[in-house]
PLY file of the C-alpha trace (Angstrom):
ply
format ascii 1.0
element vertex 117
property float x
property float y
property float z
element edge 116
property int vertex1
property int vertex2
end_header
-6.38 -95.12 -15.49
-8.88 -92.52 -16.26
-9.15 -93.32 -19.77
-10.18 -97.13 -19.09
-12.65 -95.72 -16.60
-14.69 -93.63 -18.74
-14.79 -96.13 -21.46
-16.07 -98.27 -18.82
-18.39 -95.97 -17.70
-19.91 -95.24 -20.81
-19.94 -98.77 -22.17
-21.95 -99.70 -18.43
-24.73 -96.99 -19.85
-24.43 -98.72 -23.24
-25.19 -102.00 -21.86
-27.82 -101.37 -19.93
-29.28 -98.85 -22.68
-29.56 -101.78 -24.73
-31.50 -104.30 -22.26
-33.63 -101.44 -21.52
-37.49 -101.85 -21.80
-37.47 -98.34 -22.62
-39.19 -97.08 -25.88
-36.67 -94.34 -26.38
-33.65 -97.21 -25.79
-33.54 -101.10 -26.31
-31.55 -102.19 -28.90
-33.46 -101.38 -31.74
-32.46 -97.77 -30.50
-28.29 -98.68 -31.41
-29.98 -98.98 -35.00
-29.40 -95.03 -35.34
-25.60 -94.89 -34.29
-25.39 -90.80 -34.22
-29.01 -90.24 -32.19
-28.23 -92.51 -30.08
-24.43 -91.34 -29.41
-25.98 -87.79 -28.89
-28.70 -89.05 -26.77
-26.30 -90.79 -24.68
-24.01 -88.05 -24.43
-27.17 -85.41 -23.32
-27.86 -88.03 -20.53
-24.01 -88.78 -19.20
-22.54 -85.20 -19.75
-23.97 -83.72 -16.61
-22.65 -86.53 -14.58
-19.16 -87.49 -15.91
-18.46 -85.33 -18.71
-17.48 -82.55 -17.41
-14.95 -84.17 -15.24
-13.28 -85.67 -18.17
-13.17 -83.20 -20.73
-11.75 -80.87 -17.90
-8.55 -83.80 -18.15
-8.62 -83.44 -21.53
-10.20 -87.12 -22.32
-12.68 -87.36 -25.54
-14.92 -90.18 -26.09
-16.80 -91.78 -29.63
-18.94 -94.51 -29.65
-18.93 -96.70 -33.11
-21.82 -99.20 -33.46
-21.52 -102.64 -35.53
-24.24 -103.49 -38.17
-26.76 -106.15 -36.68
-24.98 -109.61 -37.10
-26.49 -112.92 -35.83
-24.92 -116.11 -34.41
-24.72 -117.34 -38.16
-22.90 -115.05 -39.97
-19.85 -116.23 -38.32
-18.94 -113.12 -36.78
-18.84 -111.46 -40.13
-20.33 -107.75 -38.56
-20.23 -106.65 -42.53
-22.13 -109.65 -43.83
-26.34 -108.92 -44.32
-28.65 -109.87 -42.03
-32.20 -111.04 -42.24
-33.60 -108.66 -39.44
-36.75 -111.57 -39.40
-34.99 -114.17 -38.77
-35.58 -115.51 -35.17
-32.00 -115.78 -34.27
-30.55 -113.81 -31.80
-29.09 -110.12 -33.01
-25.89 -108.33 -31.95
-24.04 -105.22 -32.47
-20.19 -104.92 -31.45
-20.40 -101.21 -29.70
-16.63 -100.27 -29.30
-15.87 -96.98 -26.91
-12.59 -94.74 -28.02
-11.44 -92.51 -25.36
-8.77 -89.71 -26.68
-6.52 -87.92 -24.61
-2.90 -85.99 -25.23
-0.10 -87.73 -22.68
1.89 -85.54 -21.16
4.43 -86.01 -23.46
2.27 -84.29 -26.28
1.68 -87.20 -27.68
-1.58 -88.19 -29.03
-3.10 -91.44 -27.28
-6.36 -93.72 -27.80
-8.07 -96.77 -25.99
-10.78 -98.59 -27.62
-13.02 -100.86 -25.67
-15.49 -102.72 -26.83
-18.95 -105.36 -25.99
-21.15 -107.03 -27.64
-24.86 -106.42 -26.83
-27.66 -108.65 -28.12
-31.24 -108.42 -28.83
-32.36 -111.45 -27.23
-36.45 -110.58 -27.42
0 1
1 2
2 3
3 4
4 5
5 6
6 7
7 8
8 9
9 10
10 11
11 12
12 13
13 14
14 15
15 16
16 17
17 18
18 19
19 20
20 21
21 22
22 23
23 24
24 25
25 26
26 27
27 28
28 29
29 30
30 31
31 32
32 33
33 34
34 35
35 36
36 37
37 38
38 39
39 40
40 41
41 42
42 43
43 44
44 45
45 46
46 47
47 48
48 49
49 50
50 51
51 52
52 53
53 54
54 55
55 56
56 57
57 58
58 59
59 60
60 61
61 62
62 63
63 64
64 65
65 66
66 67
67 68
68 69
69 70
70 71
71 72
72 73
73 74
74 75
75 76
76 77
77 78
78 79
79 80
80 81
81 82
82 83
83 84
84 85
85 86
86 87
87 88
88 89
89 90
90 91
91 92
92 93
93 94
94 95
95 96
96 97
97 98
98 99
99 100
100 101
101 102
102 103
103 104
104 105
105 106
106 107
107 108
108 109
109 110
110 111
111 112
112 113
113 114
114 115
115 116
């Protein structure tokens, strides 16, 4: 469907936003959840945006707190940003739409990107 396609879409750009070399992206750049949403959003509008808002599909981006491969999968518990072990953030995509029913439907999609430098 269209909805799983644009949260694909935008979770593709997510990924490789996060492996990026970049000084503007990386994933220390997930680390501010709205600047990087709007960033994202400035970048991707002009090439799929458009097209989806014009089918009356939404999309929101919500971005974990830094867990490590210790903390059990615990994305609330603290984390000791020095530590040497790998980093991740859960990134989950939720694409809105109206059916054609009127009624009011979501899809949340998520990954997990990590900070393997």
């Amino acid at each position: 469907t269209r909805a799983v396609t644009l949260a694909e879409t935008v979770l593709a750009h997510v990924l490789a936003d996060a492996g990026s070399a970049d000084a503007s992206l990386g994933f220390a750049a997930l680390t501010d959840a709205a600047g990087y949403e709007a960033a994202l959003r400035t970048r991707t509008d002009p090439i799929f945006g458009t097209f989806y808002a014009g089918r009356g599909l939404t999309w929101s981006l919500t971005i974990e707190p830094v867990t490590t491969s210790e903390s059990s999968g615990d994305w609330t518990a603290a984390v000791d940003l020095s530590a040497t072990t790998p980093q991740y953030r859960r990134v989950t995509v939720t694409v809105s739409w109206t059916d054609p029913g009127g009624q009011a439907r979501t899809l949340d999609l998520a990954v997990i990107v990590a900070d393997l430098s």
